[in-house]
C-alpha positions, 0 to 999 in steps of 0.5 A: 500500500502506498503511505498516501492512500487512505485506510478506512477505520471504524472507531470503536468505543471500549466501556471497560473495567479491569475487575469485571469478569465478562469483560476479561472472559471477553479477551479471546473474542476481541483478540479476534477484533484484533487479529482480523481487522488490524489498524482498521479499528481504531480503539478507545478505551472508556473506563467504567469505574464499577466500584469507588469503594469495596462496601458496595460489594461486601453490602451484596454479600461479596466475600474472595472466597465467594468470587473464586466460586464464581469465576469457576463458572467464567473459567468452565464457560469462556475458557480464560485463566483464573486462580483458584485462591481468594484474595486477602479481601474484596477490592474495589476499581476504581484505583485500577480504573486510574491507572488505565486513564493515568496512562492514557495520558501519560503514555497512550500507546500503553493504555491497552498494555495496562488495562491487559495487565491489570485483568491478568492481575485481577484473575490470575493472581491474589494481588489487591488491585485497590492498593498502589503496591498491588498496581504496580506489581501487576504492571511491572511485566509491562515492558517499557512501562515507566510502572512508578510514573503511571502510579504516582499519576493516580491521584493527581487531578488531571487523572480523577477529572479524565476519569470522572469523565469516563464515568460520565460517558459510561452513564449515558447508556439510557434508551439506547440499544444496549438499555432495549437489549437489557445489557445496560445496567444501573448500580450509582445513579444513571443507566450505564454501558456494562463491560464489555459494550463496544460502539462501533462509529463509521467514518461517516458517523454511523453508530452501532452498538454492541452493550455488555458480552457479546460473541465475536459474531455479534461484533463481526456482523456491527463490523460488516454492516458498517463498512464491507469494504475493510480487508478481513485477514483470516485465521493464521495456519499457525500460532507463530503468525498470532504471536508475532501480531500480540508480542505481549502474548496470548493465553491459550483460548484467546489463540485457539479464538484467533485459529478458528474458522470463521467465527466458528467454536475454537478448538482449545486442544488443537490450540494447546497441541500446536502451542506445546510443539513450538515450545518443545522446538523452543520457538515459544515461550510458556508463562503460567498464568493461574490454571492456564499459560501467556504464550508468547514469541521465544 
């Protein structure tokens, strides 16, 4: 392609939060976003701020063990990996959510490395995620990151108004499509996007909206619909082609995702067997992660 030609985007609105389990059991279907459309989606990350204070949750009965409990039931179904160990306490997102938005202002090409961290750490490890010294731990496989900069951006008031803004963009989400669909929710006042909601905008101002966990089908049709004109790169025939486009890594189901025909169920094993004989060719790379593995380039 020349470097003058123009390439068509679609801008796409990502309401999330690092502490919600359906927008991290999301990852394999956005991976295939990713993967399929490339720099022809242009991504904007809008943090949710799910919770500014720990009470909310242990007011509903929320305990670490409890939330264990339940992300077995997201482990069984989505296939990404979690640790099956409670944390010390309930930890609220706001903090997390600061981190995201101190990023983006200090490093933007970042924002997405650390909210990918931050998930990580929120599912896979027992680190309390409201607390600095959690934070930056999480973020420190992060590389290049200036960890001690973006943390001490947390509480400084260009990062809390940013983030208040967020929190205002999430709650606008009142007669929309993702309230008529029932995925809009409504826990501090205004009807909000849930995480994952995605809200596809053409170059021509057309607007879709995907509100809270959809499958990549949902997606892809929103994608199709908006502009078919977009170059739609097919599975690789093997896990080094998705590799080397996520140098930051992959876990296994978000591979097996990206493998799949099509929009087709992802085979995990074939996955997982194709990733294993690279590694014993030490052509990749194993990390644990919880009861699963990051896989990424050797």
């Amino acid at each position: 392609m020349c470097n003058h030609c123009h390439v068509n985007q679609i801008a796409v609105t990502e309401f999330t939060d690092p502490g919600c389990p359906f927008a991290y059991c999301a990852s394999p279907d956005l991976a295939v976003l990713r993967w399929r459309y490339r720099e022809q989606l242009s991504w904007r990350i809008v943090t949710i701020g799910l919770a500014e204070d720990p009470q909310r949750y242990l007011d509903g009965g929320y305990t670490p063990t409890r939330s264990v409990l339940g992300n077995l039931e997201f482990r069984r179904c989505y296939g990404m990996p979690f640790l099956s160990e409670p944390r010390a306490r309930v930890a609220a997102t706001s903090r997390a959510c600061r981190a995201i938005v101190a990023t983006r202002l200090l490093e933007p090409a970042r924002e997405y490395d650390v909210l990918r961290a931050l998930q990580l750490g929120w599912f896979t490890t027992t680190l309390v995620l409201d607390e600095d010294a959690g934070i930056a731990q999480s973020l420190q496989g992060v590389a290049g990151l200036d960890v001690e900069a973006i943390v001490a951006a947390i509480d400084d008031e260009r990062t809390i108004a940013a983030y208040e803004r967020d929190k205002v963009e999430t709650r606008t989400a009142e007669g929309g499509p993702t309230h008529f669909q029932g995925k809009a929710r409504q826990t501090d006042g205004p009807v909000r996007f849930s995480a994952p909601s995605l809200v596809f905008e053409s170059e021509d101002g057309r607007r879709l909206e995907a509100g809270g966990f959809q499958s990549i089908g949902a997606y892809d049709v929103l994608v199709a619909n908006l502009d078919p004109t977009l170059e739609r790169h097919a599975p690789p025939d093997e896990p080094l082609e998705a590799l080397r486009l996520f140098p930051g890594g992959l876990v296994t189901q978000e591979l097996a995702a990206i493998m799949a025909q099509n929009n087709q169920q992802p085979d995990r094993l074939v996955a997982e067997r194709a990733l294993i004989e690279l590694l014993g060719e030490s052509a990749v790379r194993r990390t644990p992660l919880g009861d699963d593995a990051l896989w990424q380039l050797a």
